[in-house]
TORMAR-588563 format. One record per residue (C-alpha): x, y, z. Coordinates in steps of 0.05 Angstrom, whole numbers, plus 5000, padded with zeros to 4 digits. Layout:
# residues N
<<X,Y,Z>>;
...
END
This chain:
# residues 404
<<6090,1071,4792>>;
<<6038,1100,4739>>;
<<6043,1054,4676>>;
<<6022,1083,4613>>;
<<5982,1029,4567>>;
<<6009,1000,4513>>;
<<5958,0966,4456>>;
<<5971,0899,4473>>;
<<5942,0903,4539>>;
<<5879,0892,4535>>;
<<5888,0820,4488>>;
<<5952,0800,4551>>;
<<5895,0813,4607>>;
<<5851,0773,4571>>;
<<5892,0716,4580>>;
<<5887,0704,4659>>;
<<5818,0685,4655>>;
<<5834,0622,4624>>;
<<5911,0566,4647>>;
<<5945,0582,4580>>;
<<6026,0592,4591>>;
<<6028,0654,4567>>;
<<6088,0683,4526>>;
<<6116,0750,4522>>;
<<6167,0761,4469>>;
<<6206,0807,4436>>;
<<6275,0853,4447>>;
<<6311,0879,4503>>;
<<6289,0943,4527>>;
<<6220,0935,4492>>;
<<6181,0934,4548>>;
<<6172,0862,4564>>;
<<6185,0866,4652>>;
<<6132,0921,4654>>;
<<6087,0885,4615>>;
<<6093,0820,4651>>;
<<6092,0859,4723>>;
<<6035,0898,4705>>;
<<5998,0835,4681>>;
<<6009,0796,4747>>;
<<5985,0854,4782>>;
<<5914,0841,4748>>;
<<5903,0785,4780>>;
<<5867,0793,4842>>;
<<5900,0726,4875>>;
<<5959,0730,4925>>;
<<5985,0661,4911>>;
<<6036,0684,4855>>;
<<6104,0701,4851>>;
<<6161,0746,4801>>;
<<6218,0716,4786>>;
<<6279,0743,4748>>;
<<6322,0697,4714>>;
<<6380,0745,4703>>;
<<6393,0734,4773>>;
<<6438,0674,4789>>;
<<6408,0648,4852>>;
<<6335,0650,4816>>;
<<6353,0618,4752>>;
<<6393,0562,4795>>;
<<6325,0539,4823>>;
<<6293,0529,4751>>;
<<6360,0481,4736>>;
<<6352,0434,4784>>;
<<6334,0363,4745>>;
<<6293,0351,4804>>;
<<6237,0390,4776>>;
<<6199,0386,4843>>;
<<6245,0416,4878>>;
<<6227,0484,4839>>;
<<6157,0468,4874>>;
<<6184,0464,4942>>;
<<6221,0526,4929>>;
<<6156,0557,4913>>;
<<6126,0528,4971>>;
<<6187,0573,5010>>;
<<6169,0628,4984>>;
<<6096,0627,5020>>;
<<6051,0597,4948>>;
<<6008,0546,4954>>;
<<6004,0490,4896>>;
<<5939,0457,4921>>;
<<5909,0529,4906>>;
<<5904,0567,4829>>;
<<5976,0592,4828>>;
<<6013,0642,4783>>;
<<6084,0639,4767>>;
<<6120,0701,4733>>;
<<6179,0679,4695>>;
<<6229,0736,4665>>;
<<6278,0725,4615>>;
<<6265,0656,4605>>;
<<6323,0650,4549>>;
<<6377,0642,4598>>;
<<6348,0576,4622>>;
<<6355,0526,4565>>;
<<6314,0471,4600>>;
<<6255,0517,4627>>;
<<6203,0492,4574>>;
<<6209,0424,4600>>;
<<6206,0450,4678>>;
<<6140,0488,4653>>;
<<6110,0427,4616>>;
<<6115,0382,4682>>;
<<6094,0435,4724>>;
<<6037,0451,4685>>;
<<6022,0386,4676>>;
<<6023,0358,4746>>;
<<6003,0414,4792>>;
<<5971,0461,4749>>;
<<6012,0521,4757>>;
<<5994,0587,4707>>;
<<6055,0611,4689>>;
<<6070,0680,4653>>;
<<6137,0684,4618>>;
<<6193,0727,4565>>;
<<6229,0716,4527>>;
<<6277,0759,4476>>;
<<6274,0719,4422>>;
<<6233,0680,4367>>;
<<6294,0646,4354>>;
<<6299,0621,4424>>;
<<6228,0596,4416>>;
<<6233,0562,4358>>;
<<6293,0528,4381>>;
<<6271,0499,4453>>;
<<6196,0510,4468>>;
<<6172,0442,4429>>;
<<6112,0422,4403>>;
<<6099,0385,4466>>;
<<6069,0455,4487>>;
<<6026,0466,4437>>;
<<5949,0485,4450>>;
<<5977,0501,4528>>;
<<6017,0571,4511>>;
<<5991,0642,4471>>;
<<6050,0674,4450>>;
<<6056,0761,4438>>;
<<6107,0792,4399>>;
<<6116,0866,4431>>;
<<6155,0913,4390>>;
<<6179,0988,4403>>;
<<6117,1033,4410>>;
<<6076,1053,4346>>;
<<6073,1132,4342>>;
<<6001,1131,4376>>;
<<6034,1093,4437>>;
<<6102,1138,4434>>;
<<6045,1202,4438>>;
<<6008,1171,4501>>;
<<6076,1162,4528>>;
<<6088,1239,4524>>;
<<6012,1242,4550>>;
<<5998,1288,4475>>;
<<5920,1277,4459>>;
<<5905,1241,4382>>;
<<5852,1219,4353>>;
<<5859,1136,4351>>;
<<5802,1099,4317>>;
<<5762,1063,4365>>;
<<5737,1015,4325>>;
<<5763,0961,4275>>;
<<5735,1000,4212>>;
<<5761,1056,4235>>;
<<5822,1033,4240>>;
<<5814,0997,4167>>;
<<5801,1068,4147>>;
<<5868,1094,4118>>;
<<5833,1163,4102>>;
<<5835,1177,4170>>;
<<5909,1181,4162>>;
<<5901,1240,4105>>;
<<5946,1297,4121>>;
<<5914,1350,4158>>;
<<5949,1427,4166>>;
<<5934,1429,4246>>;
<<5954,1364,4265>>;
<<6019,1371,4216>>;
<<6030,1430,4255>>;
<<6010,1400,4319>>;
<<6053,1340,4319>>;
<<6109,1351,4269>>;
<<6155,1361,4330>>;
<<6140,1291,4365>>;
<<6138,1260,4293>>;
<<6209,1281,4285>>;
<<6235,1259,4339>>;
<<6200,1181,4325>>;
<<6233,1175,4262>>;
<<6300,1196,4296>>;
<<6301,1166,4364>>;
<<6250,1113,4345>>;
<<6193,1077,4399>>;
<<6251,1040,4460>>;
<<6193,1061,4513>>;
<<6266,1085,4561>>;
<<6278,1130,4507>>;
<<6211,1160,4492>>;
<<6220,1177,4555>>;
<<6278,1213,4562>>;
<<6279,1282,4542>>;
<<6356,1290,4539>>;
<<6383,1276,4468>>;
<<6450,1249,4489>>;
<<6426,1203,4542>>;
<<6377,1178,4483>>;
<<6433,1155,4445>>;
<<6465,1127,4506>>;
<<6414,1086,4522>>;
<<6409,1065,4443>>;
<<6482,1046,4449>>;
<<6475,1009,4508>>;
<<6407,0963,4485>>;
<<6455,0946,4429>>;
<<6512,0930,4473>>;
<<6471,0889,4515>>;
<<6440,0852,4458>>;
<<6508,0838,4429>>;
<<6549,0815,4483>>;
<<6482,0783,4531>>;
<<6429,0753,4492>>;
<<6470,0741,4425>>;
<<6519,0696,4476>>;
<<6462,0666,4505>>;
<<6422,0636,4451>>;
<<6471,0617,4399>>;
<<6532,0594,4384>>;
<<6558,0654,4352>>;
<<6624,0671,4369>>;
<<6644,0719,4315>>;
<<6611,0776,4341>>;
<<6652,0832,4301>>;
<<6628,0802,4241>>;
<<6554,0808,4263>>;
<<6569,0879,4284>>;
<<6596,0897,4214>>;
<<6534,0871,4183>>;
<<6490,0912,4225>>;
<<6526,0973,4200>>;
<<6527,0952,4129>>;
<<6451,0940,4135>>;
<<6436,1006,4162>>;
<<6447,1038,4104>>;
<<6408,0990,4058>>;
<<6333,1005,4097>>;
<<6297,0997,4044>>;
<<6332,0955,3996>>;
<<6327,0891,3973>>;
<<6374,0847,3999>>;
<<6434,0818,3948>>;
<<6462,0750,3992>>;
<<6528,0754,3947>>;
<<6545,0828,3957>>;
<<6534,0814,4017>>;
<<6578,0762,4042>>;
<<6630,0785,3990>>;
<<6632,0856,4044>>;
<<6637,0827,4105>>;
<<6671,0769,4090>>;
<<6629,0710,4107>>;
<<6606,0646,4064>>;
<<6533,0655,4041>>;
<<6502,0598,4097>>;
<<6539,0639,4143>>;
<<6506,0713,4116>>;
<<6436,0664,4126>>;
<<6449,0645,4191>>;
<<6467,0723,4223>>;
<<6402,0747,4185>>;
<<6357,0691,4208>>;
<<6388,0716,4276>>;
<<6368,0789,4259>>;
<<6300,0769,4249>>;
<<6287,0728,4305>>;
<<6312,0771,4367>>;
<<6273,0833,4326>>;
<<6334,0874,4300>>;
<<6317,0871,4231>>;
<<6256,0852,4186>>;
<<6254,0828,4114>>;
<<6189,0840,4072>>;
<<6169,0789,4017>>;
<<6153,0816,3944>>;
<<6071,0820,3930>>;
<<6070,0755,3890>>;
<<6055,0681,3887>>;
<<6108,0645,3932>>;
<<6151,0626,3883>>;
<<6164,0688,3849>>;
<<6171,0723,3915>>;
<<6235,0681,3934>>;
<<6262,0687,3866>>;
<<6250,0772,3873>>;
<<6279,0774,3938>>;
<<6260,0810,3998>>;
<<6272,0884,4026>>;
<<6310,0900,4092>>;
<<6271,0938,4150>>;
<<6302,0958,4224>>;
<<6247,0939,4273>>;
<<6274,1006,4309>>;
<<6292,1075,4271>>;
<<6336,1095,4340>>;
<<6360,1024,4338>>;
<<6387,1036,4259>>;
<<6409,1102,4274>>;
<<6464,1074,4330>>;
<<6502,1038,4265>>;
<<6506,1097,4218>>;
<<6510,1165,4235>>;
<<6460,1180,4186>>;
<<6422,1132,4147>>;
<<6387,1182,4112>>;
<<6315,1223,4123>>;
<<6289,1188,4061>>;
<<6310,1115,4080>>;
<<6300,1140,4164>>;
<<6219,1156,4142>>;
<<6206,1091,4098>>;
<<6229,1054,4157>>;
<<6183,1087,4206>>;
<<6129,1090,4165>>;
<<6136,1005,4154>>;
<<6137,0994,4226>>;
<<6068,1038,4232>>;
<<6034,0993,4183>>;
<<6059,0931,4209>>;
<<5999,0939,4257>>;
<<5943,0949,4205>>;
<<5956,0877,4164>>;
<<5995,0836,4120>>;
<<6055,0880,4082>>;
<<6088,0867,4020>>;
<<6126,0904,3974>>;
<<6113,0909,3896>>;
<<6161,0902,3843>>;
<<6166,0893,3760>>;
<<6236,0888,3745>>;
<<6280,0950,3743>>;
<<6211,0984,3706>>;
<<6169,1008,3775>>;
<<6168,0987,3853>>;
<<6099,1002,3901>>;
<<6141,1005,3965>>;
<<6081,0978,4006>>;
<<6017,0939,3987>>;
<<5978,0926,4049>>;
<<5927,0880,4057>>;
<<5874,0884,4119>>;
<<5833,0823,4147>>;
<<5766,0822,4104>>;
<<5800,0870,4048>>;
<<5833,0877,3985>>;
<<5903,0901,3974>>;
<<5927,0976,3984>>;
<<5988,1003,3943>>;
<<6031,1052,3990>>;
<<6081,1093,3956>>;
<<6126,1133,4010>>;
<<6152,1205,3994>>;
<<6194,1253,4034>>;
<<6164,1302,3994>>;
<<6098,1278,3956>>;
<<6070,1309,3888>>;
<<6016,1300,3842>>;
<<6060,1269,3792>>;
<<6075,1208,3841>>;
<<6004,1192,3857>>;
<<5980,1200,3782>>;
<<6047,1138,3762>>;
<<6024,1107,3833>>;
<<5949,1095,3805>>;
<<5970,1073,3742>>;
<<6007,1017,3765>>;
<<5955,1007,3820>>;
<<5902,0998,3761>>;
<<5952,0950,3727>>;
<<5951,0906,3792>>;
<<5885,0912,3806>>;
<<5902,0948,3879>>;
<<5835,0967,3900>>;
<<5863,1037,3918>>;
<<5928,1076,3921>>;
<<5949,1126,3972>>;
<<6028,1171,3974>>;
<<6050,1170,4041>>;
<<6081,1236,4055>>;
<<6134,1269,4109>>;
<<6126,1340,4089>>;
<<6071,1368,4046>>;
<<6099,1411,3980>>;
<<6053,1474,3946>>;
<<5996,1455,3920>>;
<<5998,1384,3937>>;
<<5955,1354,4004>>;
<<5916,1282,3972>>;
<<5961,1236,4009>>;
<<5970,1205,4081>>;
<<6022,1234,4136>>;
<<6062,1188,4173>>;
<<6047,1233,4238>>;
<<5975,1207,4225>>;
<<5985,1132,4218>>;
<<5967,1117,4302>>;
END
């Protein structure tokens, strides 16, 4: 089966040249089993081996407190440990004890294993610091908007090199390619990057499959790595947080809707974060003042958000996309004086200084003329709008459809 890149390929193939564990992380559905097949299908040695750990009689073998029995299953299945081996380990959450089979394994016969997971909060929790300096961990996310249009196989110009990429002028709206990809840009911001439904071209089976990752995620992987019992009240947060995508978070409303003590509310957001439903964004300050301001609520997925509320809003639905775009580019941020102004985005790039980026369904001139006065204030060595549809008279700012 033809397997269309994705842009963390290149950095995950590095990795077999050298016997670090390597990691694969990030949610269901994301693209992780692809990823971690295609990668063992780079190496040019026969001694390896997939396993899935969904499967009962595969994640048995890893249980065993005879850790060298999982080598003379190995040795079953036709691998050789006296030669460079490669073990393939999916789904590695729903074995609690694997990070201390992989240590002695490692440690004793060498073994290069490749592994996912669907969760930071998994890894946090049970891969110790006794692994450090011997695993590379990669967080894979839905597909940015350049990776959703090589999915589609629609040509786009993505800079080749590093300052091109740094280049944010690159991203300036253009008629053509407005006209060009409006269509496919559309469709991101409503269906979002789930690489199963970029590829779908039915729009009920889209949501289907939306409503089913959620499902999944829900009643699987919530089950499986915490304690979390009280699952309706995570699903009525998710619904209440869909329609706050770009707000700041207030703890005390919060818990006061749904119903929960504050340390609880922490606890299912922490969650959010950590299996990549949600992300929050820090203010643009020192780190004291940022925790005192608060920070702003993202959906790591605009399909994702979309399954909670039938309509978050195009507004709220664009912000959201656009965030996940830059996430690539650097360090975000969002910028805030009191009820008197907010920057929605400052970005700032290895090597560079800070960018203010104000996002506007429909962009004027009288937005970027307030946006560069507070940019001055700041000292933001440039502003930029960020714009879903041009209005008359107005083209000086970047088009989501152009951030690759």
């Amino acid at each position: 089966m033809a397997i269309t890149s994705r842009a963390l390929f290149p950095a995950i193939k590095a990795t077999l040249a050298d016997q670090r564990i390597v990691v694969i992380t990030g949610m269901r559905r994301v693209g992780k089993t692809t990823t971690l097949r295609w990668l063992l299908e780079q190496s040019p040695t026969q001694n390896k081996i997939y396993l899935d750990l969904e499967r009962l009689d595969q994640r048995a073998v890893f249980q065993e407190s005879n850790y060298d029995n999982v080598l003379n299953f190995l040795r079953s299945r036709g691998l050789n440990p006296a030669q460079p081996m490669i073990v393939a380990l999916d789904e590695i959450q729903y074995v609690p004890n694997l990070p201390s089979v992989v240590k002695y394994l490692y440690d004793h016969y060498g073994i290069k294993f490749l592994l996912t997971g669907s969760s930071s909060y998994y890894l946090k929790h049970l891969f110790t610091e006794s692994l450090a300096g011997r695993k590379i961990v990669f967080e894979m996310y839905p597909l940015c908007f350049g990776e959703f249009l090589d999915f589609r196989g629609v040509a786009h110009q993505r800079a080749s090199e590093q300052t091109e990429a740094a280049n944010l002028t690159t991203m300036r709206y253009v008629p053509y390619e407005y006209a060009r990809l409006k269509s496919y840009y559309d469709e991101y911001m409503q269906y979002g990057g789930m690489p199963d439904v970029v590829l779908e071209s039915k729009a009920s089976i889209r949501t289907e499959i939306l409503k089913d990752v959620m499902n999944s995620y829900i009643n699987i992987d919530v089950r499986a790595i915490s304690d979390l019992r009280k699952i309706g009240e995570l699903q009525q947060l998710l619904k209440v947080l869909a329609m706050r995508i770009g707000n700041k978070l207030d703890a005390t409303k919060l818990s006061q809707i749904i119903g929960i003590s504050r340390p609880t509310l922490a606890e299912y957001l922490d969650l959010l974060e950590k299996t990549y439903v949600i992300y929050r964004l820090p203010a643009y300050s020192s780190p004291d003042k940022a925790v005192a301001l608060g920070k702003k609520l993202y959906f790591c997925d605009n399909g994702i958000a979309n399954t909670f509320v039938a309509n978050p809003g195009e507004g709220a639905l664009f912000e959201n996309a656009v965030h996940n775009q830059l996430r690539t580019y650097g360090e975000l941020a969002y910028l805030a004086k009191g009820n008197d102004y907010e920057v929605d985005f400052v970005l700032t790039r290895p090597g560079q200084q800070p960018v203010g980026l104000e996002v506007k369904y429909h962009p004027v001139a009288a937005d970027a003329a307030k946006l560069k006065r507070i940019g001055a204030k700041h000292e933001l060595a440039e502003t930029w709008l960020v714009g879903c549809h041009p209005t008359p008279g107005f083209d000086e700012f970047l088009w989501g459809g152009l951030i690759i």
